[in-house]
gemmi code that builds the backbone of each chain (N, CA, C; Angstrom):
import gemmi

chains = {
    "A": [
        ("UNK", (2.543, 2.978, 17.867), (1.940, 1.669, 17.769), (1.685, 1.275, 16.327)),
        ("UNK", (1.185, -0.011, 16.051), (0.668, -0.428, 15.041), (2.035, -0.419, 14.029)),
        ("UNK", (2.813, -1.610, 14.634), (4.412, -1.781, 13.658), (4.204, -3.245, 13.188)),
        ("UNK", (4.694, -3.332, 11.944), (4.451, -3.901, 11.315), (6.111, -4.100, 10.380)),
        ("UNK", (6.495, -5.721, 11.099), (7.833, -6.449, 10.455), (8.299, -7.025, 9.524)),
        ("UNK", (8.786, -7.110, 8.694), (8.890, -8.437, 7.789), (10.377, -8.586, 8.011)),
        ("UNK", (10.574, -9.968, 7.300), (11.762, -10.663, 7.096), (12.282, -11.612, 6.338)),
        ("UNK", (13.219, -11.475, 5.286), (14.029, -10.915, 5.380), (13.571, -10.016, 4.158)),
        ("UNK", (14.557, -9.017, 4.806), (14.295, -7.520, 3.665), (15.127, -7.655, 2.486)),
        ("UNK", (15.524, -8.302, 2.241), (16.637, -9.212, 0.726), (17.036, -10.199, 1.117)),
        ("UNK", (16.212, -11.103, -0.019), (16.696, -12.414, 0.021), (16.910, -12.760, -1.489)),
        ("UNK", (18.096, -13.213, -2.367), (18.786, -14.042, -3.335), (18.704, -15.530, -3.333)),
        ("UNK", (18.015, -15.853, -4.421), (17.617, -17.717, -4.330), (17.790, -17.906, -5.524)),
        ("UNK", (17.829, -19.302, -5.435), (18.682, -19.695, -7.014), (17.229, -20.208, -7.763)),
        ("UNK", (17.027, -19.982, -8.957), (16.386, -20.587, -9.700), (15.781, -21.656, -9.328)),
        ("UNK", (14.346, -22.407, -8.855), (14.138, -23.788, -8.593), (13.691, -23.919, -7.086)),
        ("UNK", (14.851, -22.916, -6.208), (13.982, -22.808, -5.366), (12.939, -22.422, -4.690)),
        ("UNK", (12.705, -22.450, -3.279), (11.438, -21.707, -2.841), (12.344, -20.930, -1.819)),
        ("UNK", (11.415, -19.750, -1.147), (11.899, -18.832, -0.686), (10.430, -18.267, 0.375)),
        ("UNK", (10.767, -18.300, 1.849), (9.517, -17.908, 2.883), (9.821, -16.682, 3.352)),
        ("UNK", (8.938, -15.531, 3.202), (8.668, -14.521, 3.481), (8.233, -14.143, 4.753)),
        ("UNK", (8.765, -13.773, 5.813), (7.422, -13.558, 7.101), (7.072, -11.859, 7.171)),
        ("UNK", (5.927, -12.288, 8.116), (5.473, -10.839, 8.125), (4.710, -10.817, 9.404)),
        ("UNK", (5.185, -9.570, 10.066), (4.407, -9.596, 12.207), (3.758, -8.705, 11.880)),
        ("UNK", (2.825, -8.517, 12.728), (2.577, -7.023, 13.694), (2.919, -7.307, 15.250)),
        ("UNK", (3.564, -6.325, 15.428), (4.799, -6.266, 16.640), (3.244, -5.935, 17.744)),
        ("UNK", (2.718, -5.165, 17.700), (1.635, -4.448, 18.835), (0.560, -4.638, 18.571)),
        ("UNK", (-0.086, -4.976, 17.624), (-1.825, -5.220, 17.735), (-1.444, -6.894, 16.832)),
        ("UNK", (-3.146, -7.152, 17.215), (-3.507, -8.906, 16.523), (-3.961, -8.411, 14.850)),
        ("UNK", (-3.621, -8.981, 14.446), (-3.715, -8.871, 12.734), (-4.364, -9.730, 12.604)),
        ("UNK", (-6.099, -9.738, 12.618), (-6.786, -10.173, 12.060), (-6.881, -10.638, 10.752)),
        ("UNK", (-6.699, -9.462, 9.533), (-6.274, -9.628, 8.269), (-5.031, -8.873, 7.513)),
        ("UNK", (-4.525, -10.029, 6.771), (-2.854, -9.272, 6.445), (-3.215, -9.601, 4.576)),
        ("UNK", (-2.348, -8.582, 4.183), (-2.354, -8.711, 3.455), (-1.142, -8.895, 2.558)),
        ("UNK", (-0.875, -9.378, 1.202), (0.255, -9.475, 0.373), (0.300, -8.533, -1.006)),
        ("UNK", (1.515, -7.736, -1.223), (1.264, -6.837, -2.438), (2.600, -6.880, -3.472)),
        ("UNK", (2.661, -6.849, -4.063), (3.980, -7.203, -4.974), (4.109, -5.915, -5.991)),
        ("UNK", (5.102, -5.174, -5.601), (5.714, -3.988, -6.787), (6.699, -4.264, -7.488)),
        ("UNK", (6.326, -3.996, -8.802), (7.710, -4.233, -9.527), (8.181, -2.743, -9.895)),
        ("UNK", (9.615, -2.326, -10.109), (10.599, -1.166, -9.997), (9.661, -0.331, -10.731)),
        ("UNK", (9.369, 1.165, -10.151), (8.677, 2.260, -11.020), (7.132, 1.856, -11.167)),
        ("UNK", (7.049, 0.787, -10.088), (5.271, 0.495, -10.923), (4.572, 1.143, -8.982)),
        ("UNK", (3.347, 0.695, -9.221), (2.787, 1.005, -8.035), (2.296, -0.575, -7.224)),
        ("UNK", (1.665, -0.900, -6.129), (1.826, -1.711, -5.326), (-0.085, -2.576, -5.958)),
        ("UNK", (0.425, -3.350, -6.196), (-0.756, -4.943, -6.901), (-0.861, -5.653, -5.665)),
        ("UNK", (-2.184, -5.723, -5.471), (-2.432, -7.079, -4.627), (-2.503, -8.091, -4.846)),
        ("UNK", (-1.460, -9.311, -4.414), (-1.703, -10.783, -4.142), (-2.758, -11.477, -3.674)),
        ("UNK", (-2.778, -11.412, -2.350), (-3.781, -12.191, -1.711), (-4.486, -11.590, -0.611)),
        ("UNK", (-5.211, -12.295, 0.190), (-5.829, -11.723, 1.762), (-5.840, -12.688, 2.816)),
        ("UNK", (-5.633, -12.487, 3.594), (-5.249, -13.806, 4.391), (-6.185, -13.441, 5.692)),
        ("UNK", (-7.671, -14.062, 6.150), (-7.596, -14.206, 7.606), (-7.105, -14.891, 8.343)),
        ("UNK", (-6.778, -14.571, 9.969), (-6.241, -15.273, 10.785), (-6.921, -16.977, 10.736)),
        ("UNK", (-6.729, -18.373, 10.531), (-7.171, -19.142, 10.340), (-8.087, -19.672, 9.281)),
        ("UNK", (-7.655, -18.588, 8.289), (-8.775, -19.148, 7.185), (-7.975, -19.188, 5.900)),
        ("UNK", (-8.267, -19.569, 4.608), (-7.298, -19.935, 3.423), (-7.294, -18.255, 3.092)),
        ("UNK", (-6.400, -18.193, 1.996), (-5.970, -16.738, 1.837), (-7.209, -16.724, 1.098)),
        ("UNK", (-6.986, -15.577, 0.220), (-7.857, -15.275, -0.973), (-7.307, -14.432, -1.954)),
        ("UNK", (-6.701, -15.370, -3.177), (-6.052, -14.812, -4.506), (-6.608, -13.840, -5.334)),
        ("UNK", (-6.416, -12.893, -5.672), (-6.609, -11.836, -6.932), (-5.941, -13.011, -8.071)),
        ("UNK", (-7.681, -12.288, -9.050), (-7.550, -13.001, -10.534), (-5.827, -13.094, -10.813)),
        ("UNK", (-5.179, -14.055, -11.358), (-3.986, -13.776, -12.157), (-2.666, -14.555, -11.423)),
        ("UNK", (-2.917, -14.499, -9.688), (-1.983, -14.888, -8.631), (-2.234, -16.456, -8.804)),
        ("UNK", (-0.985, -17.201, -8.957), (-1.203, -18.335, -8.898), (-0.917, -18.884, -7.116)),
        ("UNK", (-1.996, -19.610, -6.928), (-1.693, -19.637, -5.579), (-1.053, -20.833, -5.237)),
        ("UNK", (-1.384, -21.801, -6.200), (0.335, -23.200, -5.746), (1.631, -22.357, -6.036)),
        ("UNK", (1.654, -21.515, -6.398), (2.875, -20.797, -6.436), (3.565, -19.755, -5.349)),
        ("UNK", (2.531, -19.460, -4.854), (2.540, -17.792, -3.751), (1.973, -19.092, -2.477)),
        ("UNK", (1.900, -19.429, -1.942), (1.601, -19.975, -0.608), (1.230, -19.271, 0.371)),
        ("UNK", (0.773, -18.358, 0.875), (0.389, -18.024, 2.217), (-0.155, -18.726, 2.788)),
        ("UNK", (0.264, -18.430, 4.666), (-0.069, -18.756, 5.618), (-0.195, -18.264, 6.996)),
        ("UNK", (-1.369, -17.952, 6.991), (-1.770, -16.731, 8.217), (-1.983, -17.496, 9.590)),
        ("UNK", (-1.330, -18.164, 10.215), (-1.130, -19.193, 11.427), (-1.730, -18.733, 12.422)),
        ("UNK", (-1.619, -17.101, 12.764), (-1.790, -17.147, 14.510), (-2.017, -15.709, 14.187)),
        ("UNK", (-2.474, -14.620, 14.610), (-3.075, -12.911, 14.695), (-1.521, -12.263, 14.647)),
        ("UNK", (-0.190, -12.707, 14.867), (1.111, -11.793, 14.591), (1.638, -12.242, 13.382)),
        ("UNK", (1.645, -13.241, 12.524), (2.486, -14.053, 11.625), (1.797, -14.378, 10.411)),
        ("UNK", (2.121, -14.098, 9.378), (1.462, -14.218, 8.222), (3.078, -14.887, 7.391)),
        ("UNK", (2.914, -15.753, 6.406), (4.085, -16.123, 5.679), (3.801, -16.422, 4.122)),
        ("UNK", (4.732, -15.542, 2.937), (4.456, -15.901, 1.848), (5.722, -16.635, 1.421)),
        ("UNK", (5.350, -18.146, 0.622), (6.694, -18.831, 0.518), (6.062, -18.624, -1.325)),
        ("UNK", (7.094, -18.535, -1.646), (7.409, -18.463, -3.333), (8.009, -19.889, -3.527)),
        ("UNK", (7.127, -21.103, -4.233), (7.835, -21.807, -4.616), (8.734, -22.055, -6.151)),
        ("UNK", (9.438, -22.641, -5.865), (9.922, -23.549, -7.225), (10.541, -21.935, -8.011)),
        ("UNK", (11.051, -21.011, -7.357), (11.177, -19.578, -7.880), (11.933, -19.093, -9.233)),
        ("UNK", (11.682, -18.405, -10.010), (12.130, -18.170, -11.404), (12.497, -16.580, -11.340)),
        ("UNK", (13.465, -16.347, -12.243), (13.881, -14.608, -12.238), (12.477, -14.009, -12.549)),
        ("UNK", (11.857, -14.279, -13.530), (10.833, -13.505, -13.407), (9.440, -12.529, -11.903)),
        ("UNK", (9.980, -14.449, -10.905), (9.194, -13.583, -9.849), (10.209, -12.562, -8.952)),
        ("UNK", (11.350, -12.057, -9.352), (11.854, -11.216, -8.952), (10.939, -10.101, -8.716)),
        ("UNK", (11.128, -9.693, -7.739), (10.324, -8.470, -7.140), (10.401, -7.494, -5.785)),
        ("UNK", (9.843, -6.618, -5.563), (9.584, -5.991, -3.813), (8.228, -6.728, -3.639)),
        ("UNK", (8.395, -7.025, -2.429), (7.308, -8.126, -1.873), (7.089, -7.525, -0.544)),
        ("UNK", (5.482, -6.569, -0.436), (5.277, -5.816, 0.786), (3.977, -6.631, 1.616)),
        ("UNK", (3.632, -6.397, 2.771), (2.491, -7.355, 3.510), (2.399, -5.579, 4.096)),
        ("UNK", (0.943, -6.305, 4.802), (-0.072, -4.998, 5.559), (-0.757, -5.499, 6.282)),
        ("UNK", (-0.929, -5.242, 7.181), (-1.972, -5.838, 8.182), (-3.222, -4.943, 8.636)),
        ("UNK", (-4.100, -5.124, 9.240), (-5.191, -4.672, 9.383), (-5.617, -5.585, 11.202)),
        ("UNK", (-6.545, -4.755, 12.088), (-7.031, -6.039, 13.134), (-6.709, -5.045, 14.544)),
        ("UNK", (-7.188, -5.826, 15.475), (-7.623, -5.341, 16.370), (-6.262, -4.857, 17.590)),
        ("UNK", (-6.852, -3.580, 18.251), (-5.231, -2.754, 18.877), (-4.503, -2.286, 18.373)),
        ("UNK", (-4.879, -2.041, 16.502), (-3.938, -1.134, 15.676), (-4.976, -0.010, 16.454)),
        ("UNK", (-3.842, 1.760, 15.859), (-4.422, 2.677, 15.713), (-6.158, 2.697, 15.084)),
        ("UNK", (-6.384, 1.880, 14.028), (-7.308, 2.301, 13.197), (-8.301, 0.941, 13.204)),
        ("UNK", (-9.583, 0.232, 12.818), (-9.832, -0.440, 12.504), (-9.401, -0.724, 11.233)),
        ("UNK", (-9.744, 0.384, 10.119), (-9.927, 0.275, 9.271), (-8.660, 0.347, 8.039)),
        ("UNK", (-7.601, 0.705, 8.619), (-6.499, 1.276, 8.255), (-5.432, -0.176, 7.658)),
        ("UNK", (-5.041, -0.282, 7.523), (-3.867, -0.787, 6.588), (-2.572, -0.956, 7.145)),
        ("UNK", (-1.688, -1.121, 7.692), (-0.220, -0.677, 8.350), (0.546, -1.599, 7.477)),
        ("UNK", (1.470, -1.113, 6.713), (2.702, -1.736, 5.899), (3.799, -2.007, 6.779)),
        ("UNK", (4.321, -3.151, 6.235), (5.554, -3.092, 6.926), (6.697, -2.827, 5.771)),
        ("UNK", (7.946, -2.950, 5.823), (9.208, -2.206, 5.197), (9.316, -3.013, 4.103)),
        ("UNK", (9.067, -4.406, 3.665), (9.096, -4.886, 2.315), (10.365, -5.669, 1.955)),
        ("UNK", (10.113, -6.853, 1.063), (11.324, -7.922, 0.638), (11.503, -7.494, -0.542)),
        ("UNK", (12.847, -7.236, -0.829), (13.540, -7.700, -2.098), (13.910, -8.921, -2.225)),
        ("UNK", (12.662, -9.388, -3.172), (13.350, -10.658, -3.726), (14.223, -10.855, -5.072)),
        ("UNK", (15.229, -11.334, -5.162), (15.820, -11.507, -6.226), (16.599, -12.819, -6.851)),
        ("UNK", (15.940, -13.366, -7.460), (15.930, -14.775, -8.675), (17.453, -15.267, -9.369)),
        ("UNK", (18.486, -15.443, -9.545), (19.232, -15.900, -10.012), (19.178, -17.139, -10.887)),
    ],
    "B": [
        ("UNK", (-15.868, -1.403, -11.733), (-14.550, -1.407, -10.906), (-14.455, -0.443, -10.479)),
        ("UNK", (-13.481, -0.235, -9.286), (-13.073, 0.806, -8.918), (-11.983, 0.731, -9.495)),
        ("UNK", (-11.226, 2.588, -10.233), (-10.391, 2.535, -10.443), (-9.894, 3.929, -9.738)),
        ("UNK", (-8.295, 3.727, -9.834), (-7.680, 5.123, -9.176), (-7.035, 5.769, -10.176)),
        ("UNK", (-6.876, 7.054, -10.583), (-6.173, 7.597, -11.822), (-5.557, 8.498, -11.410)),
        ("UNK", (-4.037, 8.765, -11.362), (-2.496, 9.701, -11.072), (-2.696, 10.116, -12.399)),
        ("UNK", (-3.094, 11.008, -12.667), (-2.381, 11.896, -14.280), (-1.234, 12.658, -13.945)),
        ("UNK", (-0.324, 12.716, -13.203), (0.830, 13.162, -13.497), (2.018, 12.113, -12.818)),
        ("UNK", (2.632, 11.868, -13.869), (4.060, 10.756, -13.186), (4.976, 11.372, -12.314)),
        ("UNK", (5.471, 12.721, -13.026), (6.260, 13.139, -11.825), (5.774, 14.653, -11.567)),
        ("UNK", (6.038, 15.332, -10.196), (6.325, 16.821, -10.481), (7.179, 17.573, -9.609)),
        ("UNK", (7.415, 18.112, -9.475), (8.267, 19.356, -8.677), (8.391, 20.455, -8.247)),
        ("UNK", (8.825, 20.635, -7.194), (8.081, 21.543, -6.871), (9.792, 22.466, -5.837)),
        ("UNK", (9.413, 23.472, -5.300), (11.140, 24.343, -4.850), (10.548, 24.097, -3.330)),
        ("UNK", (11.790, 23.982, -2.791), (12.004, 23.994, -0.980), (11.164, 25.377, -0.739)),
        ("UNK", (10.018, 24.793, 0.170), (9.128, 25.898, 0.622), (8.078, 26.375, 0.188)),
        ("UNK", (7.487, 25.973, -1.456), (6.111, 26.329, -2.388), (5.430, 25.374, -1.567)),
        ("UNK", (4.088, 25.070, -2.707), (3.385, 24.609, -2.201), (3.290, 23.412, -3.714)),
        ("UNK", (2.445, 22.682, -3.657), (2.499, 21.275, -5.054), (1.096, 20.928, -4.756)),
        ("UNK", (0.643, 20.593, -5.645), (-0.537, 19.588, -5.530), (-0.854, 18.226, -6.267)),
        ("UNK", (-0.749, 17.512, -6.113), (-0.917, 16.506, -6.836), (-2.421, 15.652, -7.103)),
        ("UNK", (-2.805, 15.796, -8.294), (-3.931, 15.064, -8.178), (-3.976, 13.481, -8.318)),
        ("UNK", (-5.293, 13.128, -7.826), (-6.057, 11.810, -8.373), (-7.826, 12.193, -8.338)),
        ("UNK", (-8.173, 10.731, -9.020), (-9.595, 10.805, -9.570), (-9.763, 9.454, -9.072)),
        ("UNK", (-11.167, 8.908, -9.299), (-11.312, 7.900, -8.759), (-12.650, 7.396, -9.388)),
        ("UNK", (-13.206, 6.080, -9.520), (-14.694, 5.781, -9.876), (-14.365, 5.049, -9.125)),
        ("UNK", (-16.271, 5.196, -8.750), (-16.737, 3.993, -7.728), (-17.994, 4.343, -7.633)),
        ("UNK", (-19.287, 3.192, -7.602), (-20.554, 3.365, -7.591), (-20.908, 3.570, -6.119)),
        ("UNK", (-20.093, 3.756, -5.290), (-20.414, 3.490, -3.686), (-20.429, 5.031, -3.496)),
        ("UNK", (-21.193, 5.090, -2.136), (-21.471, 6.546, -1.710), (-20.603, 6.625, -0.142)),
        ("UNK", (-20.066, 5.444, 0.171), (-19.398, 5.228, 1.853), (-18.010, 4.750, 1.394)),
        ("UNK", (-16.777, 5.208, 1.001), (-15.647, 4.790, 1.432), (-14.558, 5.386, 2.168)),
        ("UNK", (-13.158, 4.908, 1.903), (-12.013, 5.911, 2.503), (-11.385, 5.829, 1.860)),
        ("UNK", (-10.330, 7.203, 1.563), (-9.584, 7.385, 0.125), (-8.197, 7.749, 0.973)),
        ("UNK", (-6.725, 7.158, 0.566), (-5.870, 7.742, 1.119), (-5.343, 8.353, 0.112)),
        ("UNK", (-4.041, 9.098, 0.752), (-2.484, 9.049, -0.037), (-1.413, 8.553, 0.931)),
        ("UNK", (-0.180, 7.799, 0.026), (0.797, 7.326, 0.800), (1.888, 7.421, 0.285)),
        ("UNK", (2.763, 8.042, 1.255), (4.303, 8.352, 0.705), (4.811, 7.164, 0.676)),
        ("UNK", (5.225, 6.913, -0.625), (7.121, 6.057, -0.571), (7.625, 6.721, -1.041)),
        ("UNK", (8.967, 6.934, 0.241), (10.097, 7.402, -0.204), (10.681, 6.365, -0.592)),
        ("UNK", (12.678, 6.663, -0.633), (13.552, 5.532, -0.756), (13.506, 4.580, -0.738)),
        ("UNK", (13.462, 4.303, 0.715), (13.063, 3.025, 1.565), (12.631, 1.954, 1.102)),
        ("UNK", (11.297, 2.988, 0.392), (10.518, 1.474, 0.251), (9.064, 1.985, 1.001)),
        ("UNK", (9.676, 1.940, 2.162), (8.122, 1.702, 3.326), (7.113, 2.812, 3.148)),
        ("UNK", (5.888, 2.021, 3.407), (4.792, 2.903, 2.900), (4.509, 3.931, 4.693)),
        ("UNK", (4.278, 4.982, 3.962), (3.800, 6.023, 4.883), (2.198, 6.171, 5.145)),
        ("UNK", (1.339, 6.441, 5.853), (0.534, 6.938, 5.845), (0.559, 8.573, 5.516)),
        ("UNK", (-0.165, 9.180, 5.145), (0.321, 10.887, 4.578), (-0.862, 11.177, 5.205)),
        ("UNK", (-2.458, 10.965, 4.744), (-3.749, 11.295, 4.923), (-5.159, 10.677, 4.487)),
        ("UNK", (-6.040, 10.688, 5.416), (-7.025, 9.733, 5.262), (-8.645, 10.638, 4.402)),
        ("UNK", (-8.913, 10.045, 4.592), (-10.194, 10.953, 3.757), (-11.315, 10.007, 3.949)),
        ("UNK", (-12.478, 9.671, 5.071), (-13.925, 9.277, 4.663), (-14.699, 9.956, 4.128)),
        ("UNK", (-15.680, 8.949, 3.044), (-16.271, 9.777, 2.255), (-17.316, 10.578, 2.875)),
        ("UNK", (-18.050, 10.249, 3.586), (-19.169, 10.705, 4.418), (-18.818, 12.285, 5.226)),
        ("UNK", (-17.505, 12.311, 5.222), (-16.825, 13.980, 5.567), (-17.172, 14.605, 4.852)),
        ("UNK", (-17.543, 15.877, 4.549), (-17.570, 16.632, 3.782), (-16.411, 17.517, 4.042)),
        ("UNK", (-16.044, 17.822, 5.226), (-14.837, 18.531, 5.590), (-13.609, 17.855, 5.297)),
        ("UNK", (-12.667, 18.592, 4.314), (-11.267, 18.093, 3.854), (-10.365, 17.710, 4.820)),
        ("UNK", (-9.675, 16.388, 4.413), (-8.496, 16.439, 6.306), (-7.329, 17.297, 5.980)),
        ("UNK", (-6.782, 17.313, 6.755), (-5.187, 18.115, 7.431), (-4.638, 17.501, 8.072)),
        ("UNK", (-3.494, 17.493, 8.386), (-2.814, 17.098, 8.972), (-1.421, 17.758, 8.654)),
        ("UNK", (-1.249, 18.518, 9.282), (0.067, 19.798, 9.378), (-0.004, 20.333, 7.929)),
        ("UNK", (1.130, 19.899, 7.256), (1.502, 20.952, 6.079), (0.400, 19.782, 4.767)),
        ("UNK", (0.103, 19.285, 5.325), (-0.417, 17.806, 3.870), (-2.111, 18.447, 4.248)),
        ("UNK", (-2.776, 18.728, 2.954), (-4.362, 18.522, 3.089), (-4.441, 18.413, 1.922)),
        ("UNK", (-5.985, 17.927, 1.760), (-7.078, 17.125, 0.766), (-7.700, 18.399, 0.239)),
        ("UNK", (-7.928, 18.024, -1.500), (-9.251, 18.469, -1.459), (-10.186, 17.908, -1.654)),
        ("UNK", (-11.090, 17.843, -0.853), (-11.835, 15.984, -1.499), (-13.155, 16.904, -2.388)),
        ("UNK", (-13.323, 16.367, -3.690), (-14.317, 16.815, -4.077), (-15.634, 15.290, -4.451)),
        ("UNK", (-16.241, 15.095, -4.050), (-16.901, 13.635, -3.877), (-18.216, 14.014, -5.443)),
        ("UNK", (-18.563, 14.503, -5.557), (-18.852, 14.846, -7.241), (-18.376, 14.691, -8.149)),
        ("UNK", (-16.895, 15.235, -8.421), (-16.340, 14.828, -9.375), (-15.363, 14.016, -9.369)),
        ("UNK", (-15.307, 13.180, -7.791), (-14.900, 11.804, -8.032), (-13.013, 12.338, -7.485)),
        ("UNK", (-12.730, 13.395, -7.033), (-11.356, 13.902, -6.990), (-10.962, 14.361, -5.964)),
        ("UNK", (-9.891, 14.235, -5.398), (-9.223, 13.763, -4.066), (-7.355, 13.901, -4.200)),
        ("UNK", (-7.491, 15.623, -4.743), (-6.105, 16.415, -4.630), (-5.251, 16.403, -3.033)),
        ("UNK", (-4.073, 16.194, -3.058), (-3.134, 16.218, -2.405), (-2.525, 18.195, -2.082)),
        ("UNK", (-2.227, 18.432, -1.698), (-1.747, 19.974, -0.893), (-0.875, 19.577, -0.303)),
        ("UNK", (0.725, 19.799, -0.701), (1.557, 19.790, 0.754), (2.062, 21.497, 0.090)),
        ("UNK", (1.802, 21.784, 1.439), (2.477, 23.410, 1.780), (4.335, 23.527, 2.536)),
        ("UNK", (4.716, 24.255, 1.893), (5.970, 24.687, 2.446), (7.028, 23.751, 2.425)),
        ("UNK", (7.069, 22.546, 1.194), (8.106, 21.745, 1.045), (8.779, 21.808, 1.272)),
        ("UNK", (9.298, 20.722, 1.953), (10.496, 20.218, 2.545), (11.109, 18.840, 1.411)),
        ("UNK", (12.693, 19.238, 1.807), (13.319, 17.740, 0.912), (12.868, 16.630, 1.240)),
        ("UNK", (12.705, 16.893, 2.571), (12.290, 15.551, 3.503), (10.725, 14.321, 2.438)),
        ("UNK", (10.233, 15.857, 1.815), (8.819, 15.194, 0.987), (9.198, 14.474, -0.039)),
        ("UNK", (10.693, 14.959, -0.605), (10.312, 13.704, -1.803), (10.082, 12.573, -1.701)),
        ("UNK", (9.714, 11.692, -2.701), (8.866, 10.804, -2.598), (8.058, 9.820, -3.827)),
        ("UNK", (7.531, 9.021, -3.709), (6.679, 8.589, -4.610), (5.419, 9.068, -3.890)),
        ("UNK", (3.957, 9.490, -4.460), (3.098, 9.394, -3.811), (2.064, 8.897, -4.558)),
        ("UNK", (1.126, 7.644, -3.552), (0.132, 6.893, -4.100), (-1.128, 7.629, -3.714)),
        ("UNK", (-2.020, 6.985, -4.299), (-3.705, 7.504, -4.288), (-4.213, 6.063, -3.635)),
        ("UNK", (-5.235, 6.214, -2.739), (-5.492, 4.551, -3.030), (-6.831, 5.007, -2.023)),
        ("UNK", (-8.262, 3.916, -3.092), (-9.445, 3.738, -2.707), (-9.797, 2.520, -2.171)),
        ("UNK", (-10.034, 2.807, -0.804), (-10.528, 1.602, -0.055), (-11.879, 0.799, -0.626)),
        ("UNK", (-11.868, -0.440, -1.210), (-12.800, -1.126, -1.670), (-13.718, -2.297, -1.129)),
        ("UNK", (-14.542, -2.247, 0.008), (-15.098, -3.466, 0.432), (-16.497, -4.057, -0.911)),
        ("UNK", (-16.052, -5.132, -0.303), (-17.114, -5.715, -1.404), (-17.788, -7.168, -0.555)),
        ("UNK", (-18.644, -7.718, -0.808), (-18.874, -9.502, -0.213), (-17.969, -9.239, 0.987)),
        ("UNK", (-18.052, -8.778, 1.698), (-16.740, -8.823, 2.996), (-15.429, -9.198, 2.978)),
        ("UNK", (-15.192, -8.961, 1.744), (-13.973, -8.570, 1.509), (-12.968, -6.965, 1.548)),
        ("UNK", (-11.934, -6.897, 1.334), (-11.588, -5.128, 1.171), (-10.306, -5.599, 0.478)),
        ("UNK", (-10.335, -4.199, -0.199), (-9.153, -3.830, -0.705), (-8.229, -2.440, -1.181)),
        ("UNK", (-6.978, -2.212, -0.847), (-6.842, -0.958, -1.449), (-6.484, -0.933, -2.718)),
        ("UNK", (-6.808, -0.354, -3.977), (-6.647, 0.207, -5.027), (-5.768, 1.474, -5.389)),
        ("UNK", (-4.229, 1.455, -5.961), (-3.589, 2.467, -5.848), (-3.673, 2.769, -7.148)),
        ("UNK", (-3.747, 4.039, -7.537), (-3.031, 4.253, -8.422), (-1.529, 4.145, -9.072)),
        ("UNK", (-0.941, 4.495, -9.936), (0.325, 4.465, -10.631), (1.212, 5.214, -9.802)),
        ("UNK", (0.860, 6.425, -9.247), (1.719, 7.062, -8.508), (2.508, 8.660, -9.245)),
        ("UNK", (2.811, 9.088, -8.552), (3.549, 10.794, -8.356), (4.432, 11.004, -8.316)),
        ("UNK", (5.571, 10.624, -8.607), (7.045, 11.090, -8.141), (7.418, 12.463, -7.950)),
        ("UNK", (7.682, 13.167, -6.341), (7.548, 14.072, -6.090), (9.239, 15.080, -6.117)),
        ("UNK", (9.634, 15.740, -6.939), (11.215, 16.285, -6.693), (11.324, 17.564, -5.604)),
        ("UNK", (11.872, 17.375, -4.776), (11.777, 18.727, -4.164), (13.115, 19.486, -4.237)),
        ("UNK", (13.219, 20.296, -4.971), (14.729, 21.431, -5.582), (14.631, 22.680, -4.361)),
        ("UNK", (15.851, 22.250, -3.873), (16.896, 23.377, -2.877), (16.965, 24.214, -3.301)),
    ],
}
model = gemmi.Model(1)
for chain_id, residues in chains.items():
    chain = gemmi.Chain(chain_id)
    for i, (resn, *xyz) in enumerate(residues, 1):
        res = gemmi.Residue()
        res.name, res.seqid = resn, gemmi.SeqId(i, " ")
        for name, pos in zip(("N", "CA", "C"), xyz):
            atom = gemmi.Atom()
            atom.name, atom.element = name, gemmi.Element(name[0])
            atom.pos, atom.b_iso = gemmi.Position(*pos), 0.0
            res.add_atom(atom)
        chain.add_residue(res)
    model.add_chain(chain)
structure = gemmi.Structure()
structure.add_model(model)
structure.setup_entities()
C-alpha cells in the first residue's frame, strides 16, 4: 500500500513554455503532498506544501507565480512550471502524506520527473 | 534551524561487510522522527528506517539498524552483510513540525559502492 504516481517521468519543453506535472496516491487520501526539486548529485530541497483544498505553501526562495501547485481533490496534486527556462531544468519529486497510508506520519515518494528545458 | 549533516560523500564497502554511515543533526525539540532513505538509480526514494525520538531503543529492520544517540544529536546507519543490491545514495532526513506545518530536512547524502 501507500503508492504514490507521478506523470510524466520525462518531459522536454521548449523554452517559454509551461509544463504540468501530476502526482496520485493510488491507495490512501493525501491529505498533504508535497513538492521537492533535486538537482544532479545534490540532495532533495523542498518547494512547497500543498493541503487538500487549501493554497500551497512556498519555502523562502520558490517563486510561486512560477511553480503553480494545485492540490484539487485527496489523490491529485499538480505542479505546472510556467513560462519554463533551461535553468529550471531539473528531477522534480512529490510525496504525499494522509489518511489509509501505512503511516500517519510518514512521507511516501513517488518515482519523480525529469524535467528538461531546451 | 534544524539542520542535517552527511560528513561523508561517498563510501564503500565489499559484498558481505558491514558500513556505517553517519549523520548528525540539531534541533531544539525533544519529540521528533529521524529517517534514512535509499536512492538508488531510479531515482525513487526508499524508505530504509524510521527512528522516533522518544525510543530509546534503536530500530532494525533486517540487515539496516540505527544507532540513535539523542545526546549527541547522531543517528548512524548499520547495514550488515552487503549486498550490491545496497548501492545507493543514502539520505538522513529530520522530520520538522513547526506552526502546523512539517517538513523533511535531508541532508547532502552518502553515496554507497558496494565491490564484488
Amino acid at each position: 500500500g501507500a503508492v504514490v504516481s507521478q506523470h510524466p517521468s520525462w518531459v522536454i519543453c521548449k523554452s517559454g513554455t509551461s509544463v504540468k506535472i501530476e502526482c496520485r496516491s493510488l491507495d490512501f487520501q493525501a491529505t498533504t503532498m508535497f513538492w521537492y526539486r533535486q538537482f544532479p548529485k545534490q540532495s532533495l530541497m523542498l518547494m512547497a506544501t500543498s493541503n487538500e483544498g487549501s493554497k500551497a505553501t512556498y519555502e523562502q526562495g520558490v517563486e510561486k507565480d512560477k511553480f503553480l501547485i494545485n492540490h484539487a481533490s485527496l489523490t491529485l496534486s499538480t505542479l505546472t512550471v510556467t513560462s519554463a527556462h533551461p535553468e529550471d531544468s531539473s528531477f522534480y519529486i512529490c510525496s504525499a502524506r494522509g489518511v489509509g497510508a501505512g503511516s500517519s506520519y510518514e512521507q511516501y515518494f513517488g518515482p519523480g520527473t525529469r524535467l528538461t528545458v531546451t | 534551524a534544524q539542520t542535517v549533516t552527511q560528513s561523508q560523500p561517498e563510501m564503500s564497502v565489499q559484498e558481505a561487510e558491514t558500513v556505517t554511515l553517519s549523520c548528525t543533526y540539531d534541533t531544539s525539540e525533544s519529540d521528533y522522527y529521524l529517517f534514512w532513505y535509499k536512492q538508488p538509480p531510479s531515482r525513487q526514494m526508499i524508505l530504509v528506517i524510521r527512528q522516533e525520538a522518544y525510543k530509546q531503543q534503536n530500530a532494525t529492520e533486517n540487515r539496516f539498524s540505527v544507532n540513535f544517540q539523542k545526546a549527541a544529536k547522531s543517528f548512524s546507519l548499520k547495514i550488515s552483510d552487503s549486498q550490491l543490491g545496497d548501492a545507493a545514495m543514502y539520505f538522513c532526513a529530520y522530520r520538522r513540525v513547526q506552526g502546523g506545518s512539517e517538513k523533511l530536512v535531508f541532508g547532502k547524502g552518502t553515496k554507497l559502492t558496494v565491490n564484488p
